[in-house]
Backbone as JSON, one array per atom type, in Angstrom:
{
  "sequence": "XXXXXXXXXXXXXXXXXXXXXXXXXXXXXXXXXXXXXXXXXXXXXXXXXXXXXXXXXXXXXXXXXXXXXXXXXXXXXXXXXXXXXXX",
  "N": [[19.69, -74.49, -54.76], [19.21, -76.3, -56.92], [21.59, -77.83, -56.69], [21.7, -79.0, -54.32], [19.65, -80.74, -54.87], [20.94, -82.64, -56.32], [22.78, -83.6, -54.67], [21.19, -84.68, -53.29], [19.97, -86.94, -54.62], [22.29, -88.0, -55.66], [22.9, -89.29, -52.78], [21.12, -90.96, -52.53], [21.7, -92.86, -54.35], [23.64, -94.3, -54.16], [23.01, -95.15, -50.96], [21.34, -96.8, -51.88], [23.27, -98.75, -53.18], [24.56, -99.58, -51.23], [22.93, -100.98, -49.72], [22.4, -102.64, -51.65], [24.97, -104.24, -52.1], [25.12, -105.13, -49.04], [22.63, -106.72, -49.39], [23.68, -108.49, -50.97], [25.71, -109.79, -49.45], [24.76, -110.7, -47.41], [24.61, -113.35, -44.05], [27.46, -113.7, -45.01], [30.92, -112.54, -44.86], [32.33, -112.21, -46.63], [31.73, -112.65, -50.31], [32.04, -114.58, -53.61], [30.66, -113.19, -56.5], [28.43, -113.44, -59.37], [29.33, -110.36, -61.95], [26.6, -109.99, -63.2], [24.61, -110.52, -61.24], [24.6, -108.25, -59.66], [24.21, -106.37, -61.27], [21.88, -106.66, -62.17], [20.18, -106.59, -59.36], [20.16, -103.99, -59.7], [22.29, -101.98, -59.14], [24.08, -99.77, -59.19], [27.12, -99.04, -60.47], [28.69, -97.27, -61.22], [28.52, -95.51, -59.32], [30.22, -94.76, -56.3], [31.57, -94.49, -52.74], [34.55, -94.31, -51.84], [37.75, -95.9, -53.09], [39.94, -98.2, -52.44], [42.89, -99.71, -52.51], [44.98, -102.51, -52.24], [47.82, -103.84, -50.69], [49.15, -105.74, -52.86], [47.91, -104.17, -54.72], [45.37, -104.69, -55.49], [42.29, -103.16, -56.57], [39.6, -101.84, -54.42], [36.22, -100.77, -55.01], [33.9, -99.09, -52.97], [30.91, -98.75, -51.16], [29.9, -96.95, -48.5], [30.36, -98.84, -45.97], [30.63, -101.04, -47.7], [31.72, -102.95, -50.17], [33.21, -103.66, -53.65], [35.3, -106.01, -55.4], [36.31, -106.21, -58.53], [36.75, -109.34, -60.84], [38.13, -111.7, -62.65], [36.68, -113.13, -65.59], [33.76, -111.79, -65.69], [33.23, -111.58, -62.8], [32.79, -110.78, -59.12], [34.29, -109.81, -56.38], [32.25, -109.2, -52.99], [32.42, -107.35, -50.44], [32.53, -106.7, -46.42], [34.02, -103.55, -44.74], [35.68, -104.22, -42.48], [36.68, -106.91, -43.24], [38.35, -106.72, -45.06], [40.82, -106.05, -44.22], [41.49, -108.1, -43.12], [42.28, -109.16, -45.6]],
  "CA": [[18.68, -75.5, -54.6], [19.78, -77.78, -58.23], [22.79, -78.11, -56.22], [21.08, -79.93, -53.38], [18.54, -81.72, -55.08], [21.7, -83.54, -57.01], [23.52, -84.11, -54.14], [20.22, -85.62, -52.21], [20.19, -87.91, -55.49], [23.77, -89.08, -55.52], [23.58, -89.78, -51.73], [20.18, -91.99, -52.59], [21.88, -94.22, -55.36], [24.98, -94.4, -52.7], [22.47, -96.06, -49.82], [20.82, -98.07, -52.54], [23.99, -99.99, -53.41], [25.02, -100.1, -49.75], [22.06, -102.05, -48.71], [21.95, -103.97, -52.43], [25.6, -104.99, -51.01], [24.63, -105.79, -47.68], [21.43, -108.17, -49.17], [23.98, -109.88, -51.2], [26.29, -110.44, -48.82], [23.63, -111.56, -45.96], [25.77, -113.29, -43.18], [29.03, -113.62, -44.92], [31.84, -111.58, -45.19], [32.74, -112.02, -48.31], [31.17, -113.66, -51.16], [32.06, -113.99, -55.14], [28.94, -113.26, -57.14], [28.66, -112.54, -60.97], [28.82, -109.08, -62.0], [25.5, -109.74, -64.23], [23.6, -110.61, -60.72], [24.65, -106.89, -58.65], [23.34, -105.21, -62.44], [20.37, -106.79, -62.5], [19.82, -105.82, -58.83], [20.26, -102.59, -60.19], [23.3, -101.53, -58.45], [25.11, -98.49, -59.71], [28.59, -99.46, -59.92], [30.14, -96.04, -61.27], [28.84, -94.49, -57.93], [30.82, -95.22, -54.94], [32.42, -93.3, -51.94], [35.82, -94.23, -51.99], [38.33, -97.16, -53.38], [40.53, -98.43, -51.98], [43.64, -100.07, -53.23], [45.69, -103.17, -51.18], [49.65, -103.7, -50.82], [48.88, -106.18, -53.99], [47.35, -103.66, -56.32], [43.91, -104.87, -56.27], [41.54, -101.93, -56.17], [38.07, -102.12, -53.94], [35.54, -99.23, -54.62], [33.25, -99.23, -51.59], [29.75, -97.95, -50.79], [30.39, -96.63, -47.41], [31.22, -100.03, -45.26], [30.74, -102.36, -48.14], [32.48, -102.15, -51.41], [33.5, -104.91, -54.26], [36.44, -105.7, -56.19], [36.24, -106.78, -59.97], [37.77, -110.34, -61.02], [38.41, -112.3, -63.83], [35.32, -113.74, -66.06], [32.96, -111.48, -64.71], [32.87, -112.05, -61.46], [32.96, -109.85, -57.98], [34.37, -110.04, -54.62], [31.86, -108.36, -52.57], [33.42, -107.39, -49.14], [32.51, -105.56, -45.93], [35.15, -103.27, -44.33], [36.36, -104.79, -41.74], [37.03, -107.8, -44.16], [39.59, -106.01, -46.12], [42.03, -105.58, -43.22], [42.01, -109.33, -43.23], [42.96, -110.06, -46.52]],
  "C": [[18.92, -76.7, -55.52], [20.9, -78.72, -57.03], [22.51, -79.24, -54.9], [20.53, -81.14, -53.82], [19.47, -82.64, -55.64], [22.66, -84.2, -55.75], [22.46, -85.35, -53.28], [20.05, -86.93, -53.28], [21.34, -88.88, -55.63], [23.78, -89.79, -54.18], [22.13, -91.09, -51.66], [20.44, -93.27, -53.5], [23.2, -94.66, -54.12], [24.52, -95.6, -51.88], [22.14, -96.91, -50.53], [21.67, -99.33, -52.63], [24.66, -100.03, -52.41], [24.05, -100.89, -49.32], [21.94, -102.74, -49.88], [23.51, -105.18, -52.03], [25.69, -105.67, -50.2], [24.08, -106.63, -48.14], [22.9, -108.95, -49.69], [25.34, -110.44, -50.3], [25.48, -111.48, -47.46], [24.57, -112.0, -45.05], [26.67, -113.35, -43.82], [29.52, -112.66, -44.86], [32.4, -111.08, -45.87], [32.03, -113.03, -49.16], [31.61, -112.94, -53.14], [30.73, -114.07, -56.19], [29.6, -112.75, -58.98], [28.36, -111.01, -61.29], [27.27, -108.6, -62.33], [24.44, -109.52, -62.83], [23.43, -109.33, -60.33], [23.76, -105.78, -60.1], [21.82, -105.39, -62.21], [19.81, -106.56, -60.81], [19.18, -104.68, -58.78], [20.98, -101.53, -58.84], [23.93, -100.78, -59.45], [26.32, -98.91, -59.83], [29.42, -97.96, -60.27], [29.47, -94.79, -60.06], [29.37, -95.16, -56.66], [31.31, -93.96, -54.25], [33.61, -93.26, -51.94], [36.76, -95.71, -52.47], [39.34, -96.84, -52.34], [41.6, -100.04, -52.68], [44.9, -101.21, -52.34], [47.33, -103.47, -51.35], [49.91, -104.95, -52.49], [48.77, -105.82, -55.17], [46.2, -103.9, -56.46], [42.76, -104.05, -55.48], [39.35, -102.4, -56.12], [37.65, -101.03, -54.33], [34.43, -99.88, -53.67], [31.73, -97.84, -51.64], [29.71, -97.62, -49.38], [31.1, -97.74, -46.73], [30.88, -101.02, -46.46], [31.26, -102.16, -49.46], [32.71, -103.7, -52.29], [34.56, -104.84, -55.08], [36.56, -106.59, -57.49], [37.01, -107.54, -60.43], [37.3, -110.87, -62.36], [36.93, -112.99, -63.87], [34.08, -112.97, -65.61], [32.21, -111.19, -64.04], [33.43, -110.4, -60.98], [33.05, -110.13, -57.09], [33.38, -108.93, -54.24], [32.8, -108.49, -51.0], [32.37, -106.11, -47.97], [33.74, -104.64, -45.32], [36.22, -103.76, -44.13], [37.22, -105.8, -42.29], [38.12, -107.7, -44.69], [41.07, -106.21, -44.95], [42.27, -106.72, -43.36], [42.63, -110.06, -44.43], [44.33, -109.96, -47.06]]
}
């Protein structure tokens, strides 16, 4: 039952920063935001579902379809999926 109740917790901070993602992307596809704004959201950043890493080297972690990738001064690419394939 612990064992549940932690997983029903991890998969609730998960959706949180998938839809605090989503707001801040709104229509774009990508946008660079400051890290300080996604905190003060109150976006989790050391939970994600999976990174992902491009023929470059520069590593996305991702909240199911939306994920961000950590830049200089900082800043954050946010991104959705699909997005990625294009860059």
């Amino acid at each position: 039952m612990q064992k549940l109740k932690e997983i029903s917790r991890i998969d609730l901070i998960l959706n949180c920063n998938t839809r605090m993602l989503r707001q801040c992307l709104g229509a774009k596809t990508r946008r660079v935001v400051h890290k300080t704004e996604l905190l003060q959201m109150g976006i989790r950043l050391e939970f994600h579902t999976h990174c992902y890493q491009n023929g470059r080297g520069d590593r996305y972690a991702f909240c199911y379809d939306y994920g961000y990738m950590e830049l200089n001064k900082g800043r954050c690419l946010v991104v959705k999926t699909i997005t990625i394939k294009k860059l």
